[in-house]
C-alpha positions as CSV (number, residue, x, y, z in Angstrom):
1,X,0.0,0.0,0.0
2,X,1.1,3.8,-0.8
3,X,0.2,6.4,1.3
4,X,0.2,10.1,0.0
5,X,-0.9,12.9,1.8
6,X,-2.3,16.0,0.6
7,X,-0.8,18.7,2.8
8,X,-3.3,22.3,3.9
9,X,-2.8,22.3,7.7
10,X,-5.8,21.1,9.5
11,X,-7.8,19.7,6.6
12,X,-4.8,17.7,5.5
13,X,-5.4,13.8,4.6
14,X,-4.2,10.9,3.8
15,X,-4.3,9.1,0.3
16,X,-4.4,5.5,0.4
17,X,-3.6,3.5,-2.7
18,X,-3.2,-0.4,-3.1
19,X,-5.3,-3.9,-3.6
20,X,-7.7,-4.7,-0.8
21,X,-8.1,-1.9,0.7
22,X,-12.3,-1.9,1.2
23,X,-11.5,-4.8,3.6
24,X,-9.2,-2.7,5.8
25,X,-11.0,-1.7,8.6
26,X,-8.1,0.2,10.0
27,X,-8.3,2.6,7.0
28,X,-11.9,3.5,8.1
29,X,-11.4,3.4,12.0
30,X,-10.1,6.7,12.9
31,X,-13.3,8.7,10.8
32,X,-16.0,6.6,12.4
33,X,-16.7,7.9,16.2
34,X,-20.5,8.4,16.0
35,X,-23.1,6.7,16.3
36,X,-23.9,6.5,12.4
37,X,-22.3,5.7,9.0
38,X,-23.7,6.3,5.3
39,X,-22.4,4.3,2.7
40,X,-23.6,6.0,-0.7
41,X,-23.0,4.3,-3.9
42,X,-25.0,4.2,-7.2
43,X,-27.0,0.8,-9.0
44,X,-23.8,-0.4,-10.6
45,X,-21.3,0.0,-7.8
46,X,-23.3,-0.8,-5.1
47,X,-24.2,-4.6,-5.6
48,X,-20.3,-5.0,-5.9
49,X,-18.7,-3.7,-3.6
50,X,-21.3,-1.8,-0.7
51,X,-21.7,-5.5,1.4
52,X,-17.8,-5.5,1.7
53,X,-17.4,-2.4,2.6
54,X,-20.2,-2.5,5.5
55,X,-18.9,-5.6,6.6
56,X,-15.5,-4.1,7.2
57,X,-16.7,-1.1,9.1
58,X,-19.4,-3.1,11.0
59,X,-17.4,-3.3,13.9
60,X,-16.4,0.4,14.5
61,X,-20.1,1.8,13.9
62,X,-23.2,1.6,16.0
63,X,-25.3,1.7,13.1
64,X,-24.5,1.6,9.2
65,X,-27.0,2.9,6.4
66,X,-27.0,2.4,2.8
67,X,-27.8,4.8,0.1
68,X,-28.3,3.6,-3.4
69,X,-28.4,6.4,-6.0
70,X,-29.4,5.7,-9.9
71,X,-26.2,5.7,-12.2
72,X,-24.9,7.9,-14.7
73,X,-23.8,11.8,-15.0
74,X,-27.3,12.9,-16.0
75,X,-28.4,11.8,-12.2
76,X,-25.7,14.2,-10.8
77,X,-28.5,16.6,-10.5
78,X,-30.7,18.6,-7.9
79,X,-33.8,15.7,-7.6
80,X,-30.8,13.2,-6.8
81,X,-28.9,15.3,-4.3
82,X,-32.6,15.3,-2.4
83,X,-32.3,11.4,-1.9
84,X,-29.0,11.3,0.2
85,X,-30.7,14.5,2.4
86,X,-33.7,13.0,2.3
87,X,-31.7,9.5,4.2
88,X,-29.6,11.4,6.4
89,X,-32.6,13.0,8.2
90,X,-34.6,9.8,8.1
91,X,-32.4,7.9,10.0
92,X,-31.3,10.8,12.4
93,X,-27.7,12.1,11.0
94,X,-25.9,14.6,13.1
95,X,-23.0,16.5,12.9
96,X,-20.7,13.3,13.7
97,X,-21.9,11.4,11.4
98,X,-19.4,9.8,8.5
99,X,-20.8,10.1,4.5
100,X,-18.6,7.1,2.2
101,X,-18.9,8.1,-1.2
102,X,-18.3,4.7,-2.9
103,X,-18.5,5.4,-6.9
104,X,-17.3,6.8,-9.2
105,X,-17.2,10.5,-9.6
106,X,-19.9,11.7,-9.3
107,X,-20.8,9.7,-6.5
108,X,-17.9,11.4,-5.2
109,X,-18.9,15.2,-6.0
110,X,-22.7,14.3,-4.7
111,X,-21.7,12.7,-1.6
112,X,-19.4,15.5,-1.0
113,X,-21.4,18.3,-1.6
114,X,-24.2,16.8,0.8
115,X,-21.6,16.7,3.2
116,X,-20.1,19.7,2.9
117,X,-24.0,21.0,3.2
118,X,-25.6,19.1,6.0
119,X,-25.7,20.8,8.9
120,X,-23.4,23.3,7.4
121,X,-20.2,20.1,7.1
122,X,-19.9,16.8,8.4
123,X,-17.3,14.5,7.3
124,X,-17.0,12.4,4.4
125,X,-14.3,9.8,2.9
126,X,-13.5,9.3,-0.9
127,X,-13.9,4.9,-1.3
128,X,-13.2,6.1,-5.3
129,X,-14.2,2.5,-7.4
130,X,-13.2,4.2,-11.0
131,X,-9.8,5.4,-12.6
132,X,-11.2,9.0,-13.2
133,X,-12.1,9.2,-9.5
134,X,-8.5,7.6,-8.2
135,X,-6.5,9.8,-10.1
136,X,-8.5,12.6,-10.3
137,X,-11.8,13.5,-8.9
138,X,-11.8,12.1,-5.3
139,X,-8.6,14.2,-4.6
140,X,-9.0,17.9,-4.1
141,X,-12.0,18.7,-2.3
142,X,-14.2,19.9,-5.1
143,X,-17.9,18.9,-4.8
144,X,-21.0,19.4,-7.0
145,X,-23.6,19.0,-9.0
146,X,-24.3,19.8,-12.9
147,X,-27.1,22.8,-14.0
148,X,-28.5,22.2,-17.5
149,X,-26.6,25.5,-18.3
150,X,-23.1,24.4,-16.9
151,X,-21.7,21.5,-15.9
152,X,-20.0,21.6,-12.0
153,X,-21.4,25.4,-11.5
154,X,-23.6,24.5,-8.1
155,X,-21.3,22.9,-5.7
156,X,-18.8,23.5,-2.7
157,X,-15.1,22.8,-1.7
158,X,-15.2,20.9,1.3
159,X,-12.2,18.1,1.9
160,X,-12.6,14.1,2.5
161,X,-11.1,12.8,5.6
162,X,-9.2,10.4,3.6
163,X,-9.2,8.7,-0.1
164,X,-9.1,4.8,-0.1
165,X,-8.5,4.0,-3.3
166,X,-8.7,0.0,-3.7
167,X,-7.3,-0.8,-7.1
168,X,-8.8,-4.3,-7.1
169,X,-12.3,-2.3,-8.2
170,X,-10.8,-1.5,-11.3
171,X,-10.6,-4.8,-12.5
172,X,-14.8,-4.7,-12.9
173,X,-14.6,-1.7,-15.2
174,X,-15.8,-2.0,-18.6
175,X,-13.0,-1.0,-21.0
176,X,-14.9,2.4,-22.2
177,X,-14.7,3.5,-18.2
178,X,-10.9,2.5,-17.9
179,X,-10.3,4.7,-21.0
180,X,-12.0,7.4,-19.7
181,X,-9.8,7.3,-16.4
182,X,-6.7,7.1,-18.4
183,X,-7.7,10.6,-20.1
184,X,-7.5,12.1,-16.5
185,X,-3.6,10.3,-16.2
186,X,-2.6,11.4,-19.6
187,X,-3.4,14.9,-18.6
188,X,-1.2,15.2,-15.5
189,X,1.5,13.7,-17.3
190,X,0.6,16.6,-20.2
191,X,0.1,19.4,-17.4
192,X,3.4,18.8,-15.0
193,X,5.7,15.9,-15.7
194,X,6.7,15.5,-19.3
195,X,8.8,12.0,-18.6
196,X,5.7,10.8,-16.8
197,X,4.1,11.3,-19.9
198,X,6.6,9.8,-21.8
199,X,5.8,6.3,-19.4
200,X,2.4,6.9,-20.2
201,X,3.2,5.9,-23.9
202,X,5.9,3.6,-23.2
203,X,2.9,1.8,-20.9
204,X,0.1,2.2,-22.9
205,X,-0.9,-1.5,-23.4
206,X,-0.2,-2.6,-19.7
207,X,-2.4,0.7,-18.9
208,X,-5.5,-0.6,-21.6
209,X,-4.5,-4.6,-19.9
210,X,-5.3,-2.8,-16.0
211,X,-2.1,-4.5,-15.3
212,X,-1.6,-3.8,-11.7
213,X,1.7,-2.8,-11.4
214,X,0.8,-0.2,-14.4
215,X,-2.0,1.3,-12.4
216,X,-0.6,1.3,-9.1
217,X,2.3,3.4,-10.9
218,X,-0.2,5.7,-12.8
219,X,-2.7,6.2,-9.9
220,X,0.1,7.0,-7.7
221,X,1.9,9.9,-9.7
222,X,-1.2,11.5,-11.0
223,X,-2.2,11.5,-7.2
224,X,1.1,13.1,-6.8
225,X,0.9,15.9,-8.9
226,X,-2.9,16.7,-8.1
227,X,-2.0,16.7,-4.5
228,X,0.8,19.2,-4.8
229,X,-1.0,21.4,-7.5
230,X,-4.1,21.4,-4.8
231,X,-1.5,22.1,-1.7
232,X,-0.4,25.2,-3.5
233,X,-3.9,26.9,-4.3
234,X,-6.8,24.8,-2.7
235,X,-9.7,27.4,-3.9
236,X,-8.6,27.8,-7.3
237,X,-7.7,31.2,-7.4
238,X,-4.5,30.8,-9.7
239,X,-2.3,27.3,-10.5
240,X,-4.9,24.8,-9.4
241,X,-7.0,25.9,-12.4
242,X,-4.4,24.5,-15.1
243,X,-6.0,21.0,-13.1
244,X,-8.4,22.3,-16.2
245,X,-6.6,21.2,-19.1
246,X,-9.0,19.9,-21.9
247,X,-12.0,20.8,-19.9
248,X,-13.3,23.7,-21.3
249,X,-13.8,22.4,-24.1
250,X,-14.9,19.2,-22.9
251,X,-17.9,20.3,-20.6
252,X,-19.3,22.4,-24.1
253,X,-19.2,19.0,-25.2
254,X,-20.8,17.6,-22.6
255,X,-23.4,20.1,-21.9
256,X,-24.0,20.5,-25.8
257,X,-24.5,16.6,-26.4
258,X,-26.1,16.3,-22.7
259,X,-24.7,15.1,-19.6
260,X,-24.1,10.6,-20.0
261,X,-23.9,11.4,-23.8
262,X,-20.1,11.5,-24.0
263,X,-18.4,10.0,-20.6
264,X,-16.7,13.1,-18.5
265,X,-13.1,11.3,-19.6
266,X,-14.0,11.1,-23.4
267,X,-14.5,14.7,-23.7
268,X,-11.9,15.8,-21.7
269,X,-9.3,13.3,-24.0
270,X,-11.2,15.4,-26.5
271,X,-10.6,18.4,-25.1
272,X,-7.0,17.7,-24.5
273,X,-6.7,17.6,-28.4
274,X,-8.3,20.8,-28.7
275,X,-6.5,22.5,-26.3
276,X,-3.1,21.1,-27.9
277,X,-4.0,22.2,-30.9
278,X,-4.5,25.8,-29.7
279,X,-1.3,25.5,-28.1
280,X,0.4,25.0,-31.3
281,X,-1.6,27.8,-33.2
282,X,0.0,29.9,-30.4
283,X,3.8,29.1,-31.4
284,X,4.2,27.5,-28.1
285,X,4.0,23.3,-28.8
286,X,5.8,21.7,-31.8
287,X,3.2,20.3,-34.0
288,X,5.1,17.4,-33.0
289,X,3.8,17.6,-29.3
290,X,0.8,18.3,-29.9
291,X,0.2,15.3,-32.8
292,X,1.5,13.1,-29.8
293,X,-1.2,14.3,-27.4
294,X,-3.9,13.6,-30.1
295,X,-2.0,10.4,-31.0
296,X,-1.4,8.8,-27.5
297,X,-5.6,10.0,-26.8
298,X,-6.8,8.1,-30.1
299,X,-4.4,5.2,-28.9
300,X,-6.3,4.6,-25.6
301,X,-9.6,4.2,-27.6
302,X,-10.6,8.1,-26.6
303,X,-12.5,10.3,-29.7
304,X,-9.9,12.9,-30.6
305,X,-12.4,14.8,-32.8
306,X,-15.3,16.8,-31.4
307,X,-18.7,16.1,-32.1
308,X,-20.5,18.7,-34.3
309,X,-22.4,21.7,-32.0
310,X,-21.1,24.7,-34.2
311,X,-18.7,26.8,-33.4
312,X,-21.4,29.5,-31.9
313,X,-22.8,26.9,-29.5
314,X,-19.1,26.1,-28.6
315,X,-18.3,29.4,-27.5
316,X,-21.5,30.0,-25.6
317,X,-21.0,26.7,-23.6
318,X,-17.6,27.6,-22.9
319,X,-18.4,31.1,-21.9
320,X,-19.9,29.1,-18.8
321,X,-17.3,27.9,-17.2
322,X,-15.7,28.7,-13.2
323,X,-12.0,30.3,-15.5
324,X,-14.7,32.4,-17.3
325,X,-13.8,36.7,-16.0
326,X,-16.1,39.2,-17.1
327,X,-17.4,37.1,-19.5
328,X,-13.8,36.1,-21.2
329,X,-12.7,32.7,-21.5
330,X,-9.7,31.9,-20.2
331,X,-7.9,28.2,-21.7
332,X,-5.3,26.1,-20.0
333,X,-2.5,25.9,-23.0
334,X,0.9,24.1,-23.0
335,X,3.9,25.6,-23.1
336,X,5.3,22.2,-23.7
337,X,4.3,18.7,-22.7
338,X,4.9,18.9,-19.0
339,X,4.2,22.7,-18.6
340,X,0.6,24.5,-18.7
341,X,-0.3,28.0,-18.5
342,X,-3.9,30.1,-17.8
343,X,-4.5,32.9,-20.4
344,X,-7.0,34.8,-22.5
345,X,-7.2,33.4,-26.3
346,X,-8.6,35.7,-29.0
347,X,-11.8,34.2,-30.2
348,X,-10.3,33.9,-33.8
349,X,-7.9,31.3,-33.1
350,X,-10.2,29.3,-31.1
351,X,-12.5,29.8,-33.7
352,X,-9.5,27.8,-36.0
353,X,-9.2,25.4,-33.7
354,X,-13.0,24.5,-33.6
355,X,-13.6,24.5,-37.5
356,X,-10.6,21.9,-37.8
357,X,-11.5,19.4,-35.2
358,X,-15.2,19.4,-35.0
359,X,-16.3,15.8,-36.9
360,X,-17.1,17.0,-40.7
């Protein structure tokens, strides 16, 4: 087992990463001293993994409640939200009760958001049973839920306790999940450590095989680098937002197509593309790079040309979006591979860059 931590003062916590994990009890121990615990998963997750998991913390808690939510990123919504509140003052929450959000991610921005609003914050841990959520989502604190205008507008930071990431869940992901996840590796590696993106296509295969030993390595380092990125600027004021990369383009595409549509790892891979072309069409990466980036996404099965919205919808959906100022949309480029920046683009080079890779 690995053990990260993710280091601001008082809310600091500890990353756990290895196989077996949900059947640790000492993991969940320290977080569970009152009298209730609320396991939340979704119709997919929960008939896997939620009786292991409340076995394992059976012990340590008085009582233990579960809370099945429907599946999918359309569900991340309002009505849905309801059902967790709706559970927690059913069977008598309080301010020392424990939320698990065991899912994906957007298990993991519900449950967190409910936490971080019942009775103004009570604690929650991160059980993340997906790729995208181990490397990416569970990690940081941020918490929400989509608006049919914007995708992550409504939410709140509010930390986990801990992250247990179990990488044994992977192994039950269908392959279009696992590629998703890897979208969210690639971009670290693309963002902040060019020779860890390097691995990434050295390792590609082992990555698409869920070898252990691959993921265990890839979980770990992206972990890494979103831990440090989040140390340095938890509320997104500044650096944290290059965390961003390929993602203003991909919630337009998500919010254009509607949310489940696309998975939340397919547009970003899409993104990603865009956002390295833009790059380019700035003078800062070789076309070289930037066919790499587009090349290592189309390698891990990821669509690395955006679907067809028009380049007027584009730019309203993107003018939506938590780097928007005044109105202005503000991109995460590349410098190089390994290196991002936050700037202002003029709307006539994004405008390039939509015409050439929206599908013809």
């Amino acid at each position: 087992m690995k053990t990260l931590n993710v280091s601001l003062g008082e809310r600091s916590y500890p990353i756990y990463i290895g196989l077996g994990l949900l059947k640790q009890s000492e993991l969940f121990k320290p977080w569970i001293t009152g009298k209730s615990v609320f396991v939340v998963t979704n119709t997919t997750v929960g008939p896997l993994y939620s009786q292991s998991l409340i076995q394992t913390i059976s012990n340590d808690a008085k009582s233990v409640h579960e809370i099945v939510l429907p599946d999918g990123e359309s569900y991340k919504d309002w009505i849905t939200l309801q059902k967790i509140f709706d559970a927690l003052l059913t069977y008598g929450a309080d301010r020392k009760s424990v939320l698990i959000a065991l899912g994906g991610g957007v298990i993991g921005d519900m449950v967190g958001f409910a936490a971080a609003s019942f009775m103004r914050g009570i604690r929650f841990i991160q059980v993340p049973t997906t790729l995208l959520a181990q490397v990416d989502s569970s990690v940081g604190g941020k918490t929400g839920i989509n608006h049919p205008l914007g995708k992550n507008m409504i939410g709140a930071f509010h930390q986990p306790v801990a992250v247990i990431a179990d990488l044994d869940t992977l192994k039950s992901l269908p392959p279009r999940e696992l590629s998703a996840g890897l979208a969210e590796v690639i971009k670290h590696g693309a963002i902040a450590d060019g020779k860890f993106f390097d691995w990434i296509e050295a390792h590609r295969q082992e990555l698409l095989d869920c070898d252990s030993n691959a993921m265990s390595h890839a979980v770990e380092r992206s972990c890494e680098i979103k831990s440090a990125v989040v140390a340095a600027d938890e509320k997104e004021s500044g650096i944290r937002a290059i965390l961003n990369f390929g993602h203003t383009f991909g919630h337009a595409i998500e919010s254009g197509l509607g949310y489940g549509e696309w998975l939340h790892g397919e547009a970003v891979g899409c993104g990603m593309v865009m956002a390295a072309d833009l790059s380019s069409r700035l003078g800062y990466l070789q076309t070289e790079e930037a066919g790499r980036i587009k090349k290592l996404i189309a390698a891990m099965n990821l669509p690395d040309s955006a679907p067809k919205l028009g380049n007027s919808r584009f730019f309203d959906l993107m003018r939506i979006d938590k780097k928007s100022e005044g109105g202005e949309i503000r991109y995460i480029t590349l410098e190089r591979i390994g290196k991002a920046k936050i700037e202002a683009v003029d709307d006539a080079i994004v405008d390039q860059v939509l015409t050439t890779n929206q599908a013809k």
